[in-house]
C-alpha atoms as an extended CHARMM CRD file, in Angstrom:
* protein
*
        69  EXT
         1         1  UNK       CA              4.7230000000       11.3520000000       -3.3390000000  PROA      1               0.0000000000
         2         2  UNK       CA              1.7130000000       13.9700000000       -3.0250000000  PROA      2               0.0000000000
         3         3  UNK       CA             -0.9790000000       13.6920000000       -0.7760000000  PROA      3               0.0000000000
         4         4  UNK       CA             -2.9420000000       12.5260000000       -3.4980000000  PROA      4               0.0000000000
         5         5  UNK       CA             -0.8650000000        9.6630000000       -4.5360000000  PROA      5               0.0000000000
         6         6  UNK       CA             -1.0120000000        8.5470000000       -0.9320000000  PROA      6               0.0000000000
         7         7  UNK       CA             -4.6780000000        8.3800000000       -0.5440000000  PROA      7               0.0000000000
         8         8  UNK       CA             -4.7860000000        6.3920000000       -3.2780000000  PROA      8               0.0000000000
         9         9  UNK       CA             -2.1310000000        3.7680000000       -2.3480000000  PROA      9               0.0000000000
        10        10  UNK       CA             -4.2320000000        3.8900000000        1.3330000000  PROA      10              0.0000000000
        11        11  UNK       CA             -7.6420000000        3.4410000000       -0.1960000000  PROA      11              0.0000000000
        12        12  UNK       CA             -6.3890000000        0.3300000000       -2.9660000000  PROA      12              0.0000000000
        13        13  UNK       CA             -4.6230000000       -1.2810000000        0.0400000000  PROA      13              0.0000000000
        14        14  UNK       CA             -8.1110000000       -1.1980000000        1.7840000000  PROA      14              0.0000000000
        15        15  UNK       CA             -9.6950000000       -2.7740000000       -1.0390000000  PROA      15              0.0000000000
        16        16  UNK       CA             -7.2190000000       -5.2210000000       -1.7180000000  PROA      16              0.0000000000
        17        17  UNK       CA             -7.2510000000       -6.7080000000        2.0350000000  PROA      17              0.0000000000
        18        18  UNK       CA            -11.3120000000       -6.2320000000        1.8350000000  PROA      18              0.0000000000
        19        19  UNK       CA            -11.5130000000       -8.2650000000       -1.2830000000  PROA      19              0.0000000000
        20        20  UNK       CA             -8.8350000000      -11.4090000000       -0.1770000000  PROA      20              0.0000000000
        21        21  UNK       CA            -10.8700000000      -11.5660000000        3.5790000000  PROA      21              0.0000000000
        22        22  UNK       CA            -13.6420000000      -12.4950000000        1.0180000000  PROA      22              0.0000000000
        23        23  UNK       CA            -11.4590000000      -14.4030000000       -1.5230000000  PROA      23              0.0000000000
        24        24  UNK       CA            -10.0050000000      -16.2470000000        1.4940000000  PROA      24              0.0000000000
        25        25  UNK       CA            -13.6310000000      -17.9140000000        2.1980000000  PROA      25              0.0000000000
        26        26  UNK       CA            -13.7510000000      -19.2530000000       -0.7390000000  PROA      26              0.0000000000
        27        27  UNK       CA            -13.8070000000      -23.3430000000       -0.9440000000  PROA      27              0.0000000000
        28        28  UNK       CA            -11.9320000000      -23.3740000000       -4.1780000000  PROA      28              0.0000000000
        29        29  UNK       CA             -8.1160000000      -23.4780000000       -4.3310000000  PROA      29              0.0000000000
        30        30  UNK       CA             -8.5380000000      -20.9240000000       -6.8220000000  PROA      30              0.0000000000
        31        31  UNK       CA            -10.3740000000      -18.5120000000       -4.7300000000  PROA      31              0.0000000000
        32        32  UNK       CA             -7.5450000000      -18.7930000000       -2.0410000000  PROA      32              0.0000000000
        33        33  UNK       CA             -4.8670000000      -18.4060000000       -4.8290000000  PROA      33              0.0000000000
        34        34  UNK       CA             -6.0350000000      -15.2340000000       -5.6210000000  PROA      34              0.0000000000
        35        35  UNK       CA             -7.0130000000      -14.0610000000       -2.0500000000  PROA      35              0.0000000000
        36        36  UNK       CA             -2.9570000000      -14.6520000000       -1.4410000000  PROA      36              0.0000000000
        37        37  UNK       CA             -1.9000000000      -12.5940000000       -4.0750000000  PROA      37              0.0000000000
        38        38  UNK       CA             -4.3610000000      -10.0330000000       -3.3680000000  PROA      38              0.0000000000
        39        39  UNK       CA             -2.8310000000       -9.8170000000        0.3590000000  PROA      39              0.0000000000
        40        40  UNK       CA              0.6950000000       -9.8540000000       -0.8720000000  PROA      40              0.0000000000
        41        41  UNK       CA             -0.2410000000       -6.7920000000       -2.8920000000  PROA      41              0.0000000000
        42        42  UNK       CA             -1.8790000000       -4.8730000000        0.0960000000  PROA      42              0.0000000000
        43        43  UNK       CA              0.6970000000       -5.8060000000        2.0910000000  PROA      43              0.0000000000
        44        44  UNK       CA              3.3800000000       -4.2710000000       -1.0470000000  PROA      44              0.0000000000
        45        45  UNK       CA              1.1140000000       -1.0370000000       -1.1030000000  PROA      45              0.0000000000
        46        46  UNK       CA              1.7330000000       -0.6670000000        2.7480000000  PROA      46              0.0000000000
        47        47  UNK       CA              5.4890000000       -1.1970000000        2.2570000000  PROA      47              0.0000000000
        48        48  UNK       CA              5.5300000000        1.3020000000       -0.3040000000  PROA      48              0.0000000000
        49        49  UNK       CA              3.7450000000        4.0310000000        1.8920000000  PROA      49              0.0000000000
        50        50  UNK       CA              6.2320000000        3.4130000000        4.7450000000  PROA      50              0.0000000000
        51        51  UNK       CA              9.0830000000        3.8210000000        2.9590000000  PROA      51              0.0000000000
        52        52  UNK       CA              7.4460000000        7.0850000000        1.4460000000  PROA      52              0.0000000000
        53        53  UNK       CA              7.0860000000        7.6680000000        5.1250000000  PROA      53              0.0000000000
        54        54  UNK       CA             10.6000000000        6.9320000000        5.7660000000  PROA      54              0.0000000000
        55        55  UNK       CA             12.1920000000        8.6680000000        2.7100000000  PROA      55              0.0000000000
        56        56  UNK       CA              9.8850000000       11.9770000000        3.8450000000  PROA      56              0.0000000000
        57        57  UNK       CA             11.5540000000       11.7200000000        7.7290000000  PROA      57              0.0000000000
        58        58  UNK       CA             15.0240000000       11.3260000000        5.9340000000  PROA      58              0.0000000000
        59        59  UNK       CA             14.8920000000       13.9550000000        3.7680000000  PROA      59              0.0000000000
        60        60  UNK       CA             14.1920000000       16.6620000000        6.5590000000  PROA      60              0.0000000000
        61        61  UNK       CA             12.0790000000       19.5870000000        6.1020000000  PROA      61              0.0000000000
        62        62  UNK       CA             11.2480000000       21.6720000000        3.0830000000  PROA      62              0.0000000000
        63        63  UNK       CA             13.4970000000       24.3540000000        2.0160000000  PROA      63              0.0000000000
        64        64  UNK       CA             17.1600000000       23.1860000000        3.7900000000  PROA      64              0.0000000000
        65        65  UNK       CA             18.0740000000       21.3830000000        0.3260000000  PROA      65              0.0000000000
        66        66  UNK       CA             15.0710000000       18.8410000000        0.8320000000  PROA      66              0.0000000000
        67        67  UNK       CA             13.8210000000       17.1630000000       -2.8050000000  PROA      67              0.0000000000
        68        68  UNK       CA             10.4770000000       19.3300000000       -3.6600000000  PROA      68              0.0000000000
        69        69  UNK       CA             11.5370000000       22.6570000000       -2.4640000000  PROA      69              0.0000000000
């Protein structure tokens, strides 16, 4: 992933976890539904940067057969 792509993944998992703290206040069962799922996605955007994180560390550094060089 580019720098970029990582950002964006950082600034939507922000939002997401932003938007259920609010959705999670909400007296409705419906409100709270959706404040769940919205967690459960911020919480998949996070997994997905880590492994990113984790695939980077494994992969070693650019230019000894590492993928983009």
């Amino acid at each position: 992933m580019n720098q970029a792509t990582i950002d964006l993944l950082d600034a939507i998992s922000q939002q997401l976890q932003d938007r259920a703290l609010a959705l999670s206040q909400s007296p409705s069962q419906e409100g709270q539904d959706h404040a769940l799922m919205m967690s459960a996605l911020a919480t998949l955007t996070a997994a997905v940067r880590t492994l990113d994180d984790d695939v980077a560390r494994l992969d070693g550094p650019k230019g000894i057969g590492a993928a983009g060089s």
